[in-house]
N, CA, C and O atoms as a GROMACS GRO file, in nm:
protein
  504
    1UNK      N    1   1.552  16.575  11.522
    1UNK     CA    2   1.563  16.433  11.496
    1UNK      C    3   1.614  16.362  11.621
    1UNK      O    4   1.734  16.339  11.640
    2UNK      N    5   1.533  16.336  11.690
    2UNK     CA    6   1.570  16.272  11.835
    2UNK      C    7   1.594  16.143  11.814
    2UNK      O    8   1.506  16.080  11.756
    3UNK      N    9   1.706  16.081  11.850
    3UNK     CA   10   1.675  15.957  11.847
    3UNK      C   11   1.620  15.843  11.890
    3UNK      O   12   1.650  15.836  12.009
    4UNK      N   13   1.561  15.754  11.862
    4UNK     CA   14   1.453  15.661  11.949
    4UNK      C   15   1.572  15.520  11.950
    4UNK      O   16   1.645  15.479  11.859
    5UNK      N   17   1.554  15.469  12.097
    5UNK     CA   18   1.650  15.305  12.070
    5UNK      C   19   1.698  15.278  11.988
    5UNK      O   20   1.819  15.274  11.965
    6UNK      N   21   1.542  15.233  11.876
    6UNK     CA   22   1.531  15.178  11.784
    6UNK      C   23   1.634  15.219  11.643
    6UNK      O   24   1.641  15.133  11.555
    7UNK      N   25   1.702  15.330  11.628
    7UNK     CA   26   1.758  15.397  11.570
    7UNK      C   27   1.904  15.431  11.602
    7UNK      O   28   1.995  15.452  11.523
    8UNK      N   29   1.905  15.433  11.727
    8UNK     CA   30   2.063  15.440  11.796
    8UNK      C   31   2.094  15.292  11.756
    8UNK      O   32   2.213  15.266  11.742
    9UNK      N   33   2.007  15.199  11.739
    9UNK     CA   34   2.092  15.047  11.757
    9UNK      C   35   2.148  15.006  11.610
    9UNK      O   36   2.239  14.938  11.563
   10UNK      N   37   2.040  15.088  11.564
   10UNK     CA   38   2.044  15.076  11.381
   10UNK      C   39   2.172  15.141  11.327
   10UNK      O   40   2.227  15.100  11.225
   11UNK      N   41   2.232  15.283  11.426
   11UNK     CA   42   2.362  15.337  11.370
   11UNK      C   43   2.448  15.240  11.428
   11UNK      O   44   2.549  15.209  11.365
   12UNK      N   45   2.421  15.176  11.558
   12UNK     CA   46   2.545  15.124  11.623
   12UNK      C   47   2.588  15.021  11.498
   12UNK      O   48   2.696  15.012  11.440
   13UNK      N   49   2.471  14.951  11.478
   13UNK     CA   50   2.518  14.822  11.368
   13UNK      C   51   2.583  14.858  11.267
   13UNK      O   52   2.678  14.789  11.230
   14UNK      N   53   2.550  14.964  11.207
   14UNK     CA   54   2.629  15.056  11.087
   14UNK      C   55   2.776  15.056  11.130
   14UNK      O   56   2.876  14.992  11.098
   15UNK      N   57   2.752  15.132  11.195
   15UNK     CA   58   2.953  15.190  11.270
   15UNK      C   59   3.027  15.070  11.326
   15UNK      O   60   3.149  15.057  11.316
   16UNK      N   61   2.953  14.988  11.380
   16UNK     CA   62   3.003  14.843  11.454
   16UNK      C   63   3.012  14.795  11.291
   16UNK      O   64   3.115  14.838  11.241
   17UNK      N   65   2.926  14.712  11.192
   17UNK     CA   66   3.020  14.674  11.052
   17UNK      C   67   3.086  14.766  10.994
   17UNK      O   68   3.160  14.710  10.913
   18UNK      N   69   3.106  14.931  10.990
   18UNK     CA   70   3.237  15.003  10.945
   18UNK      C   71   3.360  14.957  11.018
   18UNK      O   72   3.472  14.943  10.969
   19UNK      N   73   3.321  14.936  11.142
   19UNK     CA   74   3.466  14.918  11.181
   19UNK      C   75   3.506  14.836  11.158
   19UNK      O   76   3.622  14.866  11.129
   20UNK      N   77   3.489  14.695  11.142
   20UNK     CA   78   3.519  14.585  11.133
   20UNK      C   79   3.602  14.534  10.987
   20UNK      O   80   3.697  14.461  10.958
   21UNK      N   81   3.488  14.638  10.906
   21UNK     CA   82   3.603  14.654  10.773
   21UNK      C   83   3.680  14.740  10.749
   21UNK      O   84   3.720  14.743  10.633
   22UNK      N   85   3.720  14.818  10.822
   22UNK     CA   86   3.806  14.913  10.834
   22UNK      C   87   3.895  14.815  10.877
   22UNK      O   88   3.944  14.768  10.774
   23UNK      N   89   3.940  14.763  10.970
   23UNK     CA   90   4.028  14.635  11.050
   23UNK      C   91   4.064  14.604  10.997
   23UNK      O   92   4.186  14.611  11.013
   24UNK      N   93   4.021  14.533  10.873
   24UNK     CA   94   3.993  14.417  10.807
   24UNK      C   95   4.140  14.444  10.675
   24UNK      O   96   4.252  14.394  10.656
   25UNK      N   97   4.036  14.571  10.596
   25UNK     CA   98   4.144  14.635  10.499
   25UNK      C   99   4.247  14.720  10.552
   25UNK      O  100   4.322  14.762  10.464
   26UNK      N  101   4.270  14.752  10.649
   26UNK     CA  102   4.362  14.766  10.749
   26UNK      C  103   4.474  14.662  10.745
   26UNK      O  104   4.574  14.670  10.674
   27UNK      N  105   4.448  14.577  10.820
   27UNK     CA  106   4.516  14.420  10.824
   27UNK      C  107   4.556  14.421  10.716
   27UNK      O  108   4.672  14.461  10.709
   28UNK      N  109   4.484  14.379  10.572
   28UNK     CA  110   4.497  14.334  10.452
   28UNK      C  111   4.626  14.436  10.378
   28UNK      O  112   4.714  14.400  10.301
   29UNK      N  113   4.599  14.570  10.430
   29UNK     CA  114   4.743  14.651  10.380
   29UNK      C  115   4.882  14.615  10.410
   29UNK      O  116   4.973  14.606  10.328
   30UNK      N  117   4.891  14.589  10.574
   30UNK     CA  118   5.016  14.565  10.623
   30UNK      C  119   5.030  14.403  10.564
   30UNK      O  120   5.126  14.383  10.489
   31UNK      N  121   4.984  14.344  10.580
   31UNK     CA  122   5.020  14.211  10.495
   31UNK      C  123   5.078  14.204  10.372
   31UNK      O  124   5.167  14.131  10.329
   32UNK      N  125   4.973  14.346  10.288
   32UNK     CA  126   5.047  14.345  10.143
   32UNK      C  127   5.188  14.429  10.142
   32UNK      O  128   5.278  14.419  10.058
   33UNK      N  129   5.183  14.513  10.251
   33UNK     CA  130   5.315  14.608  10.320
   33UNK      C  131   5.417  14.522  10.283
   33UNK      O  132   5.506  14.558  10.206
   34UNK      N  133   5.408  14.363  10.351
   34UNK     CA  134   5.518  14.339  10.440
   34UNK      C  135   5.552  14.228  10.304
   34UNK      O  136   5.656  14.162  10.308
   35UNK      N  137   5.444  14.213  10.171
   35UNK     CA  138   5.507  14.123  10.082
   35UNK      C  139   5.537  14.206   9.980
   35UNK      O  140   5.508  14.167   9.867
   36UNK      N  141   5.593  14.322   9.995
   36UNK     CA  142   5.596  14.437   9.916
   36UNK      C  143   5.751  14.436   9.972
   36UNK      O  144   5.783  14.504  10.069
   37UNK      N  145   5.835  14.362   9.910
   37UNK     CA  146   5.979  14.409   9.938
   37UNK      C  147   6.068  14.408   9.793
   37UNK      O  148   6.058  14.312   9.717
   38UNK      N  149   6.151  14.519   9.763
   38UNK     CA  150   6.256  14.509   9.689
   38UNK      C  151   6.354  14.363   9.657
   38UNK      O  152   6.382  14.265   9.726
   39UNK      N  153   6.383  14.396   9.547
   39UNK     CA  154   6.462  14.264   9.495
   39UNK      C  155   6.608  14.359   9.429
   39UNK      O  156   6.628  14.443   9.342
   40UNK      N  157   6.683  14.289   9.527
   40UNK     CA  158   6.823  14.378   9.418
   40UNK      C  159   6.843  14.315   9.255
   40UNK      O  160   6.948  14.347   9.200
   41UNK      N  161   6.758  14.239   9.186
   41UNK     CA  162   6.759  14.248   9.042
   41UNK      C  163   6.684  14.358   9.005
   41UNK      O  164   6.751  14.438   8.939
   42UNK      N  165   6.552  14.395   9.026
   42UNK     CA  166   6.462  14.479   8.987
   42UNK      C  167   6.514  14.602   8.888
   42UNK      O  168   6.633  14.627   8.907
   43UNK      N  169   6.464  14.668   8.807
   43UNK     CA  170   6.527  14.734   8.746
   43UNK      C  171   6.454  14.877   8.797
   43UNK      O  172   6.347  14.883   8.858
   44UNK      N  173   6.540  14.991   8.755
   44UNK     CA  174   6.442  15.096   8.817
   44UNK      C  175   6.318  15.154   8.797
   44UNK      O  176   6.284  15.255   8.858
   45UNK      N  177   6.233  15.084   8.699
   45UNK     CA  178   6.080  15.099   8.661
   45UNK      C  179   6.052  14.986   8.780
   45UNK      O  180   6.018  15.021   8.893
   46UNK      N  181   6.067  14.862   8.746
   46UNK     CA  182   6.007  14.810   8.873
   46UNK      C  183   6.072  14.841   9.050
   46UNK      O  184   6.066  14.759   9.141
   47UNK      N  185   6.107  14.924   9.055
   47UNK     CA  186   6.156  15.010   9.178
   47UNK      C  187   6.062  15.138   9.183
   47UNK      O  188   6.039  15.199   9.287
   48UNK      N  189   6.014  15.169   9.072
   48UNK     CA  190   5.985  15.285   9.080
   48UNK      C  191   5.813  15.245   9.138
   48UNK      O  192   5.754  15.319   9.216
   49UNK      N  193   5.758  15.125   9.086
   49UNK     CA  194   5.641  15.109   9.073
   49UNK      C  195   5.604  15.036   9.220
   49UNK      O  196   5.495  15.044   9.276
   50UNK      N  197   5.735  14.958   9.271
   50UNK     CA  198   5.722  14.929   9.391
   50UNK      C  199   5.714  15.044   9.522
   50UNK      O  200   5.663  15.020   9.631
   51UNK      N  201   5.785  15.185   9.478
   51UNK     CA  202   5.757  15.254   9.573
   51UNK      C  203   5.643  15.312   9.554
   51UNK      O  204   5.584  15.353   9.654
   52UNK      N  205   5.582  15.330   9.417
   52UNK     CA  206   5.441  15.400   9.445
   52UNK      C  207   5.342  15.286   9.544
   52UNK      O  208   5.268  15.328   9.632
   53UNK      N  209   5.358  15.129   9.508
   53UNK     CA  210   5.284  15.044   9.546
   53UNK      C  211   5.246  15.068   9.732
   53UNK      O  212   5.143  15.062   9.800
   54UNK      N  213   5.419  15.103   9.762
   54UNK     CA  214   5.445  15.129   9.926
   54UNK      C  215   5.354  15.268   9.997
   54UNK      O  216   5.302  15.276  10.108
   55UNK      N  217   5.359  15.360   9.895
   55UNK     CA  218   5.283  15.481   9.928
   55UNK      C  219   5.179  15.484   9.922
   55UNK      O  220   5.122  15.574   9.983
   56UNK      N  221   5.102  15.388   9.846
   56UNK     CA  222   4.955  15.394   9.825
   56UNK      C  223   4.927  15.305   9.920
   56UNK      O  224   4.806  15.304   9.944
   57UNK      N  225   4.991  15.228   9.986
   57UNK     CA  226   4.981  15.118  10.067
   57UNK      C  227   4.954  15.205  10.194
   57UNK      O  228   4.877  15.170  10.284
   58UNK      N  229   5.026  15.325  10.192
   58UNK     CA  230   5.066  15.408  10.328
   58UNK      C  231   4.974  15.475  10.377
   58UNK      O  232   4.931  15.488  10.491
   59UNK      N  233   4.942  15.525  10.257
   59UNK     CA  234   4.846  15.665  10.248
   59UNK      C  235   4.688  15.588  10.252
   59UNK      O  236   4.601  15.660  10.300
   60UNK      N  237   4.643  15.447  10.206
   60UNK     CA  238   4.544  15.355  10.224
   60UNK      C  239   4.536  15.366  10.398
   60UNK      O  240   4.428  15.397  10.448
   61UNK      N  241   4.621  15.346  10.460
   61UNK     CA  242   4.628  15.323  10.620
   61UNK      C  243   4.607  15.412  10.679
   61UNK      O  244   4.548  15.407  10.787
   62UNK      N  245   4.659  15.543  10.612
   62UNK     CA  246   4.614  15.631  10.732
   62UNK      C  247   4.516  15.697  10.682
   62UNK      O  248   4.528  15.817  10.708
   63UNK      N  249   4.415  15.671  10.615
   63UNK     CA  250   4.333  15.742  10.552
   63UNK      C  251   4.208  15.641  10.681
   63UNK      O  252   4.112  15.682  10.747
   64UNK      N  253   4.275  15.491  10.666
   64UNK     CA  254   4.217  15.397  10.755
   64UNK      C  255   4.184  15.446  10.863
   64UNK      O  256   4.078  15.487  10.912
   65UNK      N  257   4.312  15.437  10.904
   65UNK     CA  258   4.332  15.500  11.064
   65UNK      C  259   4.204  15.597  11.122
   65UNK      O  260   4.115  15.581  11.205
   66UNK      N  261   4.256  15.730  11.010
   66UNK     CA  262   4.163  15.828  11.012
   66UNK      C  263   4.011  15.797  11.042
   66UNK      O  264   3.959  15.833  11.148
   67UNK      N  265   3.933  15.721  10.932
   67UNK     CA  266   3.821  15.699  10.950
   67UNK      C  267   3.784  15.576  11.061
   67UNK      O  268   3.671  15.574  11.112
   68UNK      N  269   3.883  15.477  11.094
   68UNK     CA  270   3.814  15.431  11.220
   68UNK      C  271   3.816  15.500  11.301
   68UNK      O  272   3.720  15.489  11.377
   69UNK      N  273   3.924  15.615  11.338
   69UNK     CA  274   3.905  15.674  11.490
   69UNK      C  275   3.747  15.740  11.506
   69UNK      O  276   3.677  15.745  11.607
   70UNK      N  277   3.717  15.789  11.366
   70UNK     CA  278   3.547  15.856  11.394
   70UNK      C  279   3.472  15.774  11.401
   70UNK      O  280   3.377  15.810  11.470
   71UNK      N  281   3.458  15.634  11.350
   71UNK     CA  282   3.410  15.519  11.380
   71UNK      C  283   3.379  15.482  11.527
   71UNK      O  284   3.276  15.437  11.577
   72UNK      N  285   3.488  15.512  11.577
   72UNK     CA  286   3.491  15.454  11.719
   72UNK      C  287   3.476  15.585  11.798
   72UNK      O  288   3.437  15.551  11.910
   73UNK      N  289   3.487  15.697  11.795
   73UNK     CA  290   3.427  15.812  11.848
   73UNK      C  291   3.294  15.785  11.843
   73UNK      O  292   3.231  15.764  11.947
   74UNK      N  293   3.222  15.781  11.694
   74UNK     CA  294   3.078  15.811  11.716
   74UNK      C  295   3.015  15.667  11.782
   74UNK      O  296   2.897  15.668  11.814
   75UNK      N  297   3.083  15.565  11.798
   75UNK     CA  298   3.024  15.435  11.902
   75UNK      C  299   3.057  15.481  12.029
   75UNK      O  300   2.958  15.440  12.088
   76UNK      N  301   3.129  15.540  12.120
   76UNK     CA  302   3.150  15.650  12.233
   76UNK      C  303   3.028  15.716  12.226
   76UNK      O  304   2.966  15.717  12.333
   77UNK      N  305   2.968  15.780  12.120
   77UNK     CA  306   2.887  15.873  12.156
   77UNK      C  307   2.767  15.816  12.133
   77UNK      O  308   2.672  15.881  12.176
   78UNK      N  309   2.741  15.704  12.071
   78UNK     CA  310   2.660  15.618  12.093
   78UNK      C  311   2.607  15.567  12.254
   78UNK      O  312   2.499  15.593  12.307
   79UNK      N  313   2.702  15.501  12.300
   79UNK     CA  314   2.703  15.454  12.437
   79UNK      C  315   2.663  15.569  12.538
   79UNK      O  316   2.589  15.561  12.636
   80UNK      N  317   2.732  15.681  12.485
   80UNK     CA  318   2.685  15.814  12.626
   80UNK      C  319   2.574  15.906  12.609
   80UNK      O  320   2.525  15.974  12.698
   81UNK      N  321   2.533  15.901  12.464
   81UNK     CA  322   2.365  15.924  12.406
   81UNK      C  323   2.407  16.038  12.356
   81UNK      O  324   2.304  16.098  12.325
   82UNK      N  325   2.491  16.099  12.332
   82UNK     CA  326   2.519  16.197  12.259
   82UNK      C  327   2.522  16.225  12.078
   82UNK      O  328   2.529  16.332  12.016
   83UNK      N  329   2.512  16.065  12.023
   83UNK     CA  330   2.518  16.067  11.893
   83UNK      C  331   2.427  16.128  11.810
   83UNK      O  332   2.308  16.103  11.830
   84UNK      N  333   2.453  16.192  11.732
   84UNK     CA  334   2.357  16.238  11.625
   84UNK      C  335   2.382  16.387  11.649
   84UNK      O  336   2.364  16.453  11.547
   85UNK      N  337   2.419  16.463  11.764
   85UNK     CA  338   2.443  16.562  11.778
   85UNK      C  339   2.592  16.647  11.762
   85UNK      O  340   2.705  16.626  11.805
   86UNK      N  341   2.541  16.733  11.694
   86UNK     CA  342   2.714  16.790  11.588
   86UNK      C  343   2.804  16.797  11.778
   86UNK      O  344   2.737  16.822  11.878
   87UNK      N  345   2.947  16.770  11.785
   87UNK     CA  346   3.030  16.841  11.863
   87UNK      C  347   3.094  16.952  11.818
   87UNK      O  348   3.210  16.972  11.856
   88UNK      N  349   3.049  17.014  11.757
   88UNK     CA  350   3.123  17.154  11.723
   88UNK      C  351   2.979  17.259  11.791
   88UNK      O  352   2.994  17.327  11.893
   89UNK      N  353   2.895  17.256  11.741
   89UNK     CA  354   2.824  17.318  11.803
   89UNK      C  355   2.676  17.268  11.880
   89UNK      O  356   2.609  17.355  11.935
   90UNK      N  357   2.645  17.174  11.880
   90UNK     CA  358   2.564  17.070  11.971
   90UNK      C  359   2.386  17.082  11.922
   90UNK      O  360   2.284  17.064  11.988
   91UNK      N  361   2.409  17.124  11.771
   91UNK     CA  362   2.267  17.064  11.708
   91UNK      C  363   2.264  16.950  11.639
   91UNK      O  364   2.365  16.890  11.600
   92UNK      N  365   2.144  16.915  11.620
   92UNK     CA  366   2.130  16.762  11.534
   92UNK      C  367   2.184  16.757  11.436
   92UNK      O  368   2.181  16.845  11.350
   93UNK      N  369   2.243  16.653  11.429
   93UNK     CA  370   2.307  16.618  11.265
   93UNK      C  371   2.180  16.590  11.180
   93UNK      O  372   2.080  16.555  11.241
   94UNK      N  373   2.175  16.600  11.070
   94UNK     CA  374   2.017  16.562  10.951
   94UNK      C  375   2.071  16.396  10.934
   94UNK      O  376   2.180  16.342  10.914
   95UNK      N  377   1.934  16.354  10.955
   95UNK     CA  378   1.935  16.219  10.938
   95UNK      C  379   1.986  16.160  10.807
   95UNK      O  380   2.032  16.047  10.794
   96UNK      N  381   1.967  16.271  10.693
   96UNK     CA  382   2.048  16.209  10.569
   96UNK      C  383   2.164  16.198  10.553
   96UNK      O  384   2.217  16.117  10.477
   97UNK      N  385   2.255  16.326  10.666
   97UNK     CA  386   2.378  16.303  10.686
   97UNK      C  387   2.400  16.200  10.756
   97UNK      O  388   2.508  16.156  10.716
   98UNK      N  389   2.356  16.128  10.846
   98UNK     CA  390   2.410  15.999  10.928
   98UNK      C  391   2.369  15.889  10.854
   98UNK      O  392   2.400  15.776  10.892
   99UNK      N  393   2.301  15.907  10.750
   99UNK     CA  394   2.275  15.745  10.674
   99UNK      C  395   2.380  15.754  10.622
   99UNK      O  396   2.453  15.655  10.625
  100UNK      N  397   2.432  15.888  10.550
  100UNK     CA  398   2.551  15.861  10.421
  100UNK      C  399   2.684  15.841  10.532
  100UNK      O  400   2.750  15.738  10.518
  101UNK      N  401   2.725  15.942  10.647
  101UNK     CA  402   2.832  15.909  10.718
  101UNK      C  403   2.769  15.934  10.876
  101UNK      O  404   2.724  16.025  10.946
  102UNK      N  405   2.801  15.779  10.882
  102UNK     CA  406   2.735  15.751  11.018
  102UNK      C  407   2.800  15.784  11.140
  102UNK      O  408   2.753  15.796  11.253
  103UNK      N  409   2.933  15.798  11.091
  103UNK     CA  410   3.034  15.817  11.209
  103UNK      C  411   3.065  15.989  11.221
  103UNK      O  412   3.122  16.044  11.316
  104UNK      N  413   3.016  16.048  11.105
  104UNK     CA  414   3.001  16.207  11.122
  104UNK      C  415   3.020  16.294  11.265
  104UNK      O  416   2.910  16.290  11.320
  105UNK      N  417   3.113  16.370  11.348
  105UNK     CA  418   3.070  16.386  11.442
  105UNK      C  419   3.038  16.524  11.401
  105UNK      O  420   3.060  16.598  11.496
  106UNK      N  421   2.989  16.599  11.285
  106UNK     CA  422   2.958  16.734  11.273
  106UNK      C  423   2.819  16.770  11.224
  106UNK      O  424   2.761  16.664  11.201
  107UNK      N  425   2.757  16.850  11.203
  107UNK     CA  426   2.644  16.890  11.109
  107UNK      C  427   2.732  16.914  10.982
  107UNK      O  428   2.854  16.907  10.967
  108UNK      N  429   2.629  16.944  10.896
  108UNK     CA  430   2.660  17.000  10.754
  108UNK      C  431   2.707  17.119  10.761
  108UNK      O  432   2.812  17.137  10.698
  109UNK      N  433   2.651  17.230  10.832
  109UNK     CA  434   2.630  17.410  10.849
  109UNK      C  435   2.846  17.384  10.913
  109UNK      O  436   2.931  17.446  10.849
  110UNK      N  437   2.880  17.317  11.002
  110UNK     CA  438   3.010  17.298  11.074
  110UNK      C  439   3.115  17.251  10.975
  110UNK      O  440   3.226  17.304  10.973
  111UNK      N  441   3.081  17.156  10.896
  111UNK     CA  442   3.157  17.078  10.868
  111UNK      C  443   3.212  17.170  10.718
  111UNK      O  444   3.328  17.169  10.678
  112UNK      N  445   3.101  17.243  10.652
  112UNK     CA  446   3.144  17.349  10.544
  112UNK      C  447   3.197  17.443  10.590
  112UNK      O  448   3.281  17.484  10.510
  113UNK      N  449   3.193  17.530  10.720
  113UNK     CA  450   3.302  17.614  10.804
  113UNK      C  451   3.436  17.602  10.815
  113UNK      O  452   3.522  17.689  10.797
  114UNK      N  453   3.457  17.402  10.871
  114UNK     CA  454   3.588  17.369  10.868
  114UNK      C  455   3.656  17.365  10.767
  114UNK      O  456   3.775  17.393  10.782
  115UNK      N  457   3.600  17.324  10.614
  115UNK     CA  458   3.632  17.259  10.519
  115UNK      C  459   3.665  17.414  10.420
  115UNK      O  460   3.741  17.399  10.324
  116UNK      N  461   3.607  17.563  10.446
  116UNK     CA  462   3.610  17.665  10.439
  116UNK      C  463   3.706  17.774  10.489
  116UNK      O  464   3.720  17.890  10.451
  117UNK      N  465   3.778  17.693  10.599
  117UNK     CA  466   3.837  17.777  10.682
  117UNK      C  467   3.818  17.886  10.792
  117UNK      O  468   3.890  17.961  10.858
  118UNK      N  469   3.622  17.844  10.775
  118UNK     CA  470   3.575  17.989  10.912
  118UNK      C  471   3.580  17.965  11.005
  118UNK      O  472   3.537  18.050  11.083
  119UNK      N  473   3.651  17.796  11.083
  119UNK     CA  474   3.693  17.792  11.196
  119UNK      C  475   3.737  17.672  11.226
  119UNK      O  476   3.707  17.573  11.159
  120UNK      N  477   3.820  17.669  11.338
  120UNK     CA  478   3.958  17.532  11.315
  120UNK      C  479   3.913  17.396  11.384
  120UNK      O  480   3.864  17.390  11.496
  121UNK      N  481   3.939  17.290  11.299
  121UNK     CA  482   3.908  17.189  11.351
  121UNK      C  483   3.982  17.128  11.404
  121UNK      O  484   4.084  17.079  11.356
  122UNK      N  485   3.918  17.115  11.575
  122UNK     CA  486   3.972  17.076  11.675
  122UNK      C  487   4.104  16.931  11.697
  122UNK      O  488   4.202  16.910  11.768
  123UNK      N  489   4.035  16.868  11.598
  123UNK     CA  490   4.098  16.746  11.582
  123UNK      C  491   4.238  16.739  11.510
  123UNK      O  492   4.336  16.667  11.530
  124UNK      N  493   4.205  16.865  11.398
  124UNK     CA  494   4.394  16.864  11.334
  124UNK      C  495   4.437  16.991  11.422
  124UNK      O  496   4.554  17.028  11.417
  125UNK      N  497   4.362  17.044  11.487
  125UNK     CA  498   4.484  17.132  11.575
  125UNK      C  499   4.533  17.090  11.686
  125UNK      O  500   4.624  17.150  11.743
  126UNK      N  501   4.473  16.964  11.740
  126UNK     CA  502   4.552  16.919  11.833
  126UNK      C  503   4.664  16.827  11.808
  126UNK      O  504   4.735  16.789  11.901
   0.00000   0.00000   0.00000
């Protein structure tokens, strides 16, 4: 699955509007972060419900985080023509995998290895 222009420009637009809403609900967390404060009346159900509110708030962000950085990796690999091709082992990703995750930097055959444990992914071992 080689890619033609015409097709690199079509993922860029993809990953270029992921990111943007990634930002977006990004932003929109820390805003709700920062109107997310304790009240010394509160009783400890509404304490209790405010800290789950804070954790889901937390765990929303870096889940964020997470997926823009591949966002913005696979627009890197966009720009240097490398996209579409797994970095774990440097065959084509299947085009059905880059419609569903465009920012994918693995094949399928890699990404069930990592997710398996038959070999370590580079990114949480560093």
């Amino acid at each position: 699955m080689t890619l033609t222009p015409q097709s690199a420009r079509r993922y860029e637009e993809k990953l270029l509007e992921q990111k943007r809403l990634l930002e977006q609900a990004m932003l929109t967390a820390v805003e709700q972060g920062r109107e997310t404060t304790a009240d010394d009346t509160q009783d400890i159900a509404d304490q209790a419900v405010l800290s789950y509110q804070k954790e889901l708030l937390f765990s929303q962000g870096t889940t964020g985080h997470q997926q823009l950085t591949l966002v913005r990796q696979a627009l890197n690999r966009v720009q240097d023509g490398s996209y579409g091709e797994c970095v774990q082992c440097g065959t084509e990703i299947g085009a059905k995998r880059l419609e569903a995750l465009p920012w994918t930097p693995r094949c399928i055959d890699c990404q069930e290895k990592i997710e398996n444990g038959e070999i370590e992914d580079p990114v949480r071992a560093a």
